[in-house]
ROLOTI-459132 format. One record per residue (C-alpha): x, y, z; residue in one letter; residue number from 1. Coordinates in pm, 1 decimal. Layout:
ROLOTI-459132
         X         Y         Z  residu  num
         X         Y         Z       A  NUM
...
end
This chain:
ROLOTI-459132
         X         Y         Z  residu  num
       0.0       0.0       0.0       X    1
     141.4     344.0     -89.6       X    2
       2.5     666.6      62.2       X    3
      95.1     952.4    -122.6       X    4
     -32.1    1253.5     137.9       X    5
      65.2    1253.8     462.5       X    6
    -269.5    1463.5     598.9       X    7
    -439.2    1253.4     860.4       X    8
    -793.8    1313.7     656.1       X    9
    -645.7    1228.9     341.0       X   10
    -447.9     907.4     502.9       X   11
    -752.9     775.1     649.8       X   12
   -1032.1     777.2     377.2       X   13
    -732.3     582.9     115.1       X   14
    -671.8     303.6     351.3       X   15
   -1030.3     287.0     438.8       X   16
   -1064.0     239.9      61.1       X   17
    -781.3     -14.8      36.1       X   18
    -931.0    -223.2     330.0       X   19
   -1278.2    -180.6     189.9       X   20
   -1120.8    -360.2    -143.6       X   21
   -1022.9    -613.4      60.4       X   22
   -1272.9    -667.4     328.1       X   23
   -1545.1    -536.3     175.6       X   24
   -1712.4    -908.5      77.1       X   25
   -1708.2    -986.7     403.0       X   26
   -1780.2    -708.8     638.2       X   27
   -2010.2    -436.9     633.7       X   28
   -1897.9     -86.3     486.6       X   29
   -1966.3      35.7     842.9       X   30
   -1779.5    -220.2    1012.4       X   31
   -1459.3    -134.7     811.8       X   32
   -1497.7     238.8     835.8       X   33
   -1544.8     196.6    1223.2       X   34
   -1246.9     -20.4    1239.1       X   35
   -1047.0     224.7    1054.2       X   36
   -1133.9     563.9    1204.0       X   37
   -1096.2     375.1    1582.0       X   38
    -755.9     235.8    1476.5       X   39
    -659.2     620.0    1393.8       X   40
    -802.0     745.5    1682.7       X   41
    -570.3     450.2    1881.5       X   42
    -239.4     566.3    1684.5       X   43
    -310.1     925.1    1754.1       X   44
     -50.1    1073.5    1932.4       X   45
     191.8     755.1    1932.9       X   46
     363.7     740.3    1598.9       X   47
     520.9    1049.2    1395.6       X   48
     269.8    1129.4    1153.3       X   49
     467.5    1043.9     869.9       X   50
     435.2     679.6     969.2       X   51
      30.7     667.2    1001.4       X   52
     -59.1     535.6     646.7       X   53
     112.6     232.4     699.9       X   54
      77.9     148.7    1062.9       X   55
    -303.9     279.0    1019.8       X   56
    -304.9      17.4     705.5       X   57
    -115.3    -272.8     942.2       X   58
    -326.0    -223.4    1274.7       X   59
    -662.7    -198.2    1047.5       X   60
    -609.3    -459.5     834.5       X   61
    -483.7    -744.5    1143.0       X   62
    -812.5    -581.6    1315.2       X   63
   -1056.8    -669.3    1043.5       X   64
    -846.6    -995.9     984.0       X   65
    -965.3   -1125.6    1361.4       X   66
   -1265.8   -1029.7    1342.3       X   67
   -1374.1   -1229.5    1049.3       X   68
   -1168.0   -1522.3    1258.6       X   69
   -1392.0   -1493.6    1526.0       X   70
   -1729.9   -1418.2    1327.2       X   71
   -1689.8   -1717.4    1123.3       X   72
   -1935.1   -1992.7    1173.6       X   73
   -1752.5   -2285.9    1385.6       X   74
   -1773.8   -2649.3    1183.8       X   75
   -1858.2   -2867.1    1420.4       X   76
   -1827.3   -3278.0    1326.3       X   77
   -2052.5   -3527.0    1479.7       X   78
   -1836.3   -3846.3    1463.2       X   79
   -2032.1   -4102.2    1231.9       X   80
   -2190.3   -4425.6    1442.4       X   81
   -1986.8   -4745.6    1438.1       X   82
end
């Protein structure tokens, strides 16, 4: 992922486009953006801003990773009778 503008506005709305790409099959619009703009709000403050494009892109994307892990339907196996 390459962010060309390092403007927190600007920096935010392209990876929340990049992550929608990606995610956006399965999860909600909504859920992305929210998982986005809190990962921002959690960096805020911590990194240099030149750095927020990819750490926002990093943190958002493992985010959105786990929570597809844990809203995915558990397969459960019921051993076949003998």
């Amino acid at each position: 992922m390459t962010v060309r503008s390092h403007r927190a506005d600007d920096v935010v709305e392209e990876v929340g486009v990049w992550l929608a790409g990606e995610f956006g099959g399965r999860l909600a619009a909504s859920e992305i953006d929210r998982v986005v703009r809190m990962t921002r709000l959690d960096l805020e403050g911590i990194i240099v801003p030149e750095e927020l494009g990819e750490m926002l892109h990093r943190l958002g994307r493992a985010r959105l990773q786990r929570i597809l892990q844990l809203t995915r339907p558990a397969k459960m196996r019921i051993p076949q009778a003998r």
